[in-house]
C-alpha positions in Angstrom: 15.9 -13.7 1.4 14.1 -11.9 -1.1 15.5 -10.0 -3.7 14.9 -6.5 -4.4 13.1 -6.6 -8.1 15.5 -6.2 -10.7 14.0 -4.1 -14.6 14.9 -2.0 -17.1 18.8 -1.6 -17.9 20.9 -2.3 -15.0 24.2 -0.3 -14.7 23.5 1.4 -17.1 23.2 5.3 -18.6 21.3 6.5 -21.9 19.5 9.0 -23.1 16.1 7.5 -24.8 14.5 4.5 -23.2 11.0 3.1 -23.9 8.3 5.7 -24.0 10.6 8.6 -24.9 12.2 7.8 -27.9 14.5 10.0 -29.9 11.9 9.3 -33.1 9.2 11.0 -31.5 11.5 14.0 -29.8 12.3 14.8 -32.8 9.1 14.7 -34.2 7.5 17.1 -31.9 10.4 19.3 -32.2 9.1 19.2 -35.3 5.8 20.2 -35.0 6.4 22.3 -31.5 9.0 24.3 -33.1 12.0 26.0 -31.4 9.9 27.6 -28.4 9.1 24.3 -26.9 11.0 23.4 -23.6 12.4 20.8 -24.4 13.3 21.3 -28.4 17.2 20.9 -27.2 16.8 18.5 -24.2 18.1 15.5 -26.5 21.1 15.3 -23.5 18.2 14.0 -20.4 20.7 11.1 -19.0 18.9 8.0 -17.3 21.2 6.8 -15.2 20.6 3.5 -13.2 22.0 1.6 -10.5 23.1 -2.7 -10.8 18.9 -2.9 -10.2 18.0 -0.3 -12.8 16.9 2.4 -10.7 17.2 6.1 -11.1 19.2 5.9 -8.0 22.8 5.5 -6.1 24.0 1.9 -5.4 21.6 0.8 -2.6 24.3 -0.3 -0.4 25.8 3.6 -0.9 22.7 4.9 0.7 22.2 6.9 3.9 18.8 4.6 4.7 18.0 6.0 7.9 18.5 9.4 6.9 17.0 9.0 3.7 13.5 9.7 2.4 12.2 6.4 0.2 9.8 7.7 -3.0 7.9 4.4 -4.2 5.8 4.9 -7.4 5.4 4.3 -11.3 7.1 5.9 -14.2 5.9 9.3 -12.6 8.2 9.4 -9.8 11.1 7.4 -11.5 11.0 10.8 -14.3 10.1 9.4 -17.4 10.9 12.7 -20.2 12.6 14.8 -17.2 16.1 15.3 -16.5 16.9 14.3 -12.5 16.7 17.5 -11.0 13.3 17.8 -12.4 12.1 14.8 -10.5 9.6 15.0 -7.9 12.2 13.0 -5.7 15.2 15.3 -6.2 12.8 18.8 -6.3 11.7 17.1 -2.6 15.1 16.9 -1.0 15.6 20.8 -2.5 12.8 21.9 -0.4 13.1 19.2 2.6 17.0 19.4 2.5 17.2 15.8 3.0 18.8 12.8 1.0 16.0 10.9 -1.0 16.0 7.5 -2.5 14.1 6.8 -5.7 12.5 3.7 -6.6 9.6 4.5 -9.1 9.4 1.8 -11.7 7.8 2.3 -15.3 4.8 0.7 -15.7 5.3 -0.5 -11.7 1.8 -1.1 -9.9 1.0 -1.9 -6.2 2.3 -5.2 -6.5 5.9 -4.5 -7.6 5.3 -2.0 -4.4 4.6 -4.6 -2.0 7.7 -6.6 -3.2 10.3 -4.0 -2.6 8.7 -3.4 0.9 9.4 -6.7 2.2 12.9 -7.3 0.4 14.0 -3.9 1.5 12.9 -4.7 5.1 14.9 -8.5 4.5 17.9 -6.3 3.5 17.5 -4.3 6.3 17.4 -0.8 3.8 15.1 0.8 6.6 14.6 4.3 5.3 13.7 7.3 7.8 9.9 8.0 5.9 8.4 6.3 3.0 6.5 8.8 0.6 4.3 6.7 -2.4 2.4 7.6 -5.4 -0.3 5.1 -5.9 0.4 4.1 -9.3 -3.1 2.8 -11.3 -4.8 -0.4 -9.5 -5.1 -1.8 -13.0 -1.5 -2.9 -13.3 -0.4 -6.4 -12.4 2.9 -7.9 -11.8 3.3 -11.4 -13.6 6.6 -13.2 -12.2 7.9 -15.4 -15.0 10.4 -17.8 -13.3 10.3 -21.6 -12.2 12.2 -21.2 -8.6 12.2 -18.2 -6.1 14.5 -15.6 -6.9 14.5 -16.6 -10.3 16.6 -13.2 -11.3 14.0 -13.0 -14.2 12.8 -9.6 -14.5 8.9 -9.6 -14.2 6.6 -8.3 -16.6 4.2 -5.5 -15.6 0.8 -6.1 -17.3 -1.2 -3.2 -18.5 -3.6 -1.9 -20.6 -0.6 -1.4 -23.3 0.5 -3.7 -25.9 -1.3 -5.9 -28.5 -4.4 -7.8 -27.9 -2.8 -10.6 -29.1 0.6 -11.0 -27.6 0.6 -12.9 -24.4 0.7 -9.8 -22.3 -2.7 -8.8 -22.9 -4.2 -12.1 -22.6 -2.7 -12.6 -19.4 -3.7 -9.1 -18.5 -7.4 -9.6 -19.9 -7.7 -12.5 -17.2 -6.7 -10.6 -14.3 -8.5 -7.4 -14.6 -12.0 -8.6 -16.3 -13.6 -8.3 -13.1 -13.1 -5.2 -11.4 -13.1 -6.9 -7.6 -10.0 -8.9 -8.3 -7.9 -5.9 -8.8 -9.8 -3.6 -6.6 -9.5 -5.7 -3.4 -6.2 -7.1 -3.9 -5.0 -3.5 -4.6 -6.7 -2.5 -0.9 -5.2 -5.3 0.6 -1.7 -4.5 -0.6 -1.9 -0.8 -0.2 -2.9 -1.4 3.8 -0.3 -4.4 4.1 2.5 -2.1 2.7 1.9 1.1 4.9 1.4 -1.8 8.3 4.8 -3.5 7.1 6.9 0.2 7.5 4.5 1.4 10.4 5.7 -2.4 12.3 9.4 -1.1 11.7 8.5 2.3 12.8 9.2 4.2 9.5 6.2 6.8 8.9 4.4 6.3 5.3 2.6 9.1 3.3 0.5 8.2 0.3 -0.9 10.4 -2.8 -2.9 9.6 -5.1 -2.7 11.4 -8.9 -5.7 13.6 -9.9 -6.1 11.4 -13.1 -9.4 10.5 -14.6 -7.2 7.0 -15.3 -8.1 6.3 -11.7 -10.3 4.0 -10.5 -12.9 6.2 -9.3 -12.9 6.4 -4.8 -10.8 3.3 -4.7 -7.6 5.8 -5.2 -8.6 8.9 -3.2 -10.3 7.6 -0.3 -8.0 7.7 2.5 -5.3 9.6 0.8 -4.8 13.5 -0.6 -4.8 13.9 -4.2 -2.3 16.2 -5.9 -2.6 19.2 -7.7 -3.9 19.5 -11.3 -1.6 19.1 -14.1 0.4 22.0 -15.4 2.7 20.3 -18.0 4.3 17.6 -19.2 8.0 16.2 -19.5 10.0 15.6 -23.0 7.9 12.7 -24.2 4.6 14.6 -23.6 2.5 12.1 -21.7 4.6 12.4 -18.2 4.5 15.2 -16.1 7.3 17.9 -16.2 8.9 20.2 -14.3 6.5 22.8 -12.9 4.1 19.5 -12.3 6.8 17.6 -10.2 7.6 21.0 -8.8 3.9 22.2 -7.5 3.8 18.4 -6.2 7.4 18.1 -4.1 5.9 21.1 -2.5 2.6 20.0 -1.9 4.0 16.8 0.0 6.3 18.5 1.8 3.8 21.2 3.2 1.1 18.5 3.7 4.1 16.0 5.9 4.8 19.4 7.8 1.4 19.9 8.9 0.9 16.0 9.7 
């Protein structure tokens, strides 16, 4: 059976992970002085389930009633405390359960994966809701046998040019059609695979000039604009997460 993926700190709860470090809070505190929103939010808790995701213990979970947010670092709430995620700000305005699996740094690949080994563990949620994250990303597993329980590594346009990340990464996106079509393919396998088991899927995609430009939109809304950002200043923060929780929820009312 495959496993769900397993990254970041399992069973565990902090208050600075990678990208939002307490260095750099502290230095825009600095410079943003004592009228910026989040010059006292050193208490944001990241709390993580025995996978390491911003969520309850998977076999604790209402599936069927339960609405399943698949995304990138944007959904799981980098910089925002929970009830500023767009997850949690949803089930305010849907008054439903949600579930969230965003993953920082995830891509469509890490996506696809959790589809089919939450389908093998038969975690069938009632709707599936995904942010798109960037068709750029790619998901390099690094163990010898199936189910290795090594996390993977999620290659990006991050790190140094000379670590084996980037050269890996380099390979795999230095012609735009490998990434392009494989991201098509897995973005129409993923929505078929919860259609098949009769779950209904709603897709976004971010109004970021980061995009690929028509592979992203085409076929799906695209959010609102920007209004802020969260405690580390490059994620999105609360009235972002807020003006996008409602825009889903009016646009799956409407559907």
């Amino acid at each position: 059976m495959l496993d769900i993926i397993k990254w970041g700190d399992p069973n565990t709860s902090q208050n600075w992970i990678i990208g939002d470090s307490k260095k750099d809070w502290k230095k825009n505190c600095k410079q943003k002085g004592s009228t910026w929103t989040y010059y006292s939010a050193d208490d944001i808790e990241y709390k993580h389930n025995s996978y390491g995701y911003r969520t309850e213990e998977f076999e604790d979970l209402d599936w069927a009633k339960s609405t399943l947010f698949f995304g990138c670092s944007h959904i799981y709430g980098v910089g925002n405390y929970l009830k500023d995620t767009v997850p949690v700000l949803y089930s305010n305005i849907a008054k439903c359960p949600v579930i969230n699996m965003g993953i920082n740094a995830g891509n469509i690949e890490a996506l696809h994966h959790n589809t089919h080994a939450l389908i093998e563990h038969n975690f069938i949620p009632k709707q599936v809701i995904i942010f798109w994250p960037y068709v750029v990303r790619q998901l390099y597993y690094k163990g010898l046998d199936f189910n290795s329980k090594f996390v993977p590594r999620f290659l990006g346009p991050w790190g140094s040019p000379f670590d084996d990340d980037k050269r890996y990464y380099h390979y795999a996106v230095i012609n735009a059609e490998n990434y392009i079509t494989k991201s098509y393919l897995l973005k129409k396998s993923i929505i078929d695979v919860w259609r098949i088991q009769g779950v209904n899927v709603y897709t976004f995609a971010f109004k970021d000039k980061i995009q690929h430009v028509g592979e992203f939109t085409y076929g799906c809304p695209v959010l609102p604009e920007v209004k802020d950002f969260a405690r580390d200043t490059f994620h999105y923060g609360h009235e972002t997460n807020t003006s996008y929780a409602e825009y889903i929820h009016k646009y799956i009312t409407r559907s």
